[in-house]
Structure formats: C-alpha cells, structure tokens
N, C-alpha and C positions, 0 to 999 in steps of 0.2 A: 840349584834347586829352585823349582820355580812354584810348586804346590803341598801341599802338606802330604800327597802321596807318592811324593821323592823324600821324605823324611822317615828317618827311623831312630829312635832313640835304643842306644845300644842294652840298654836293658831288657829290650826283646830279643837278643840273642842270647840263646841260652848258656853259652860258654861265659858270657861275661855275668849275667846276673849268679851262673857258681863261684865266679872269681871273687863278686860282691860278698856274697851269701858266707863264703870260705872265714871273707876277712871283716866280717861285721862293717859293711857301711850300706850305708843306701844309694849311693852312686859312685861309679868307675872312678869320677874326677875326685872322688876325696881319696882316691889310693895314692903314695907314692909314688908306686912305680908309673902312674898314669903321668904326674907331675914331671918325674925324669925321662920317661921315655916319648911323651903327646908333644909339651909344651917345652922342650928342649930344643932349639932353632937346629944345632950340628945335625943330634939326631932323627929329625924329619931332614935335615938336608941330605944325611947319609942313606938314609931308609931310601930315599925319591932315586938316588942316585943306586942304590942296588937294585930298585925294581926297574927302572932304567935298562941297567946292563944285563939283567935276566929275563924282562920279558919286554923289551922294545918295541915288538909286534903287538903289544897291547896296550901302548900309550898314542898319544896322550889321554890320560884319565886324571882328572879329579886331583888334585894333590888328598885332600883329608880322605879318598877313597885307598890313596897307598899307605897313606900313615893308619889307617885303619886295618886293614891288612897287617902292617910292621906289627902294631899292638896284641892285634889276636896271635900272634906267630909267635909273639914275644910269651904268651902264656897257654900254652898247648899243654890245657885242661881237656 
C-alpha cells in the first residue's frame, strides 16, 4: 500500500461492522475470534495455503488480502 487510497479500514465493510455491531465492540480486533483466527501464525499459513491450491490463477496477491478473505468467509453474515 503505497497511499491512503489503497487503504480501507474494515469497518467500512458492511458485514464486519454487523459482526462488531452483533457483538458490542468498536473494532473487529477486540473480537476473539479476530485474535484466533487474524493473528494465529498456523492459521494464516493454512488459509495462504488453501487460497493457493483453489485459486493459483490468482496469486500472487497480498498475503493480509487472503487472510482477509479467510476472515470474512469465516463469518458469513
């Protein structure tokens, strides 16, 4: 990311700000499951490694763009 118009704070997507809204916090990172499933080293290695072997024709991208992905899949609100 090289300017503030490649940035997004995930509180403008609407699925995450209901996940907040759901669980009473003001950001994603004060949820659990953001703790076990964002900043768990296995589970971003495993997440990397399935979007890997299901969409190959679309990497290389971003790692936090696939663990971002993982996360919202993870809560399909």
């Amino acid at each position: 990311m090289t300017d503030a118009t490649e940035r997004r704070c995930c509180a403008s997507i609407r699925k995450v700000l209901n996940v907040c809204e759901s669980s009473g916090v003001a950001c994603i990172t004060q949820l659990h499951e953001f703790h076990v499933n964002c900043l768990n080293l296995s589970v971003i290695q495993l997440a990397f490694y399935e979007q890997h072997e299901n969409y190959q024709h679309q990497l290389p991208k971003p790692i936090h763009e696939l663990v971002t992905l993982f996360w919202l899949s993870f809560f399909d609100y």
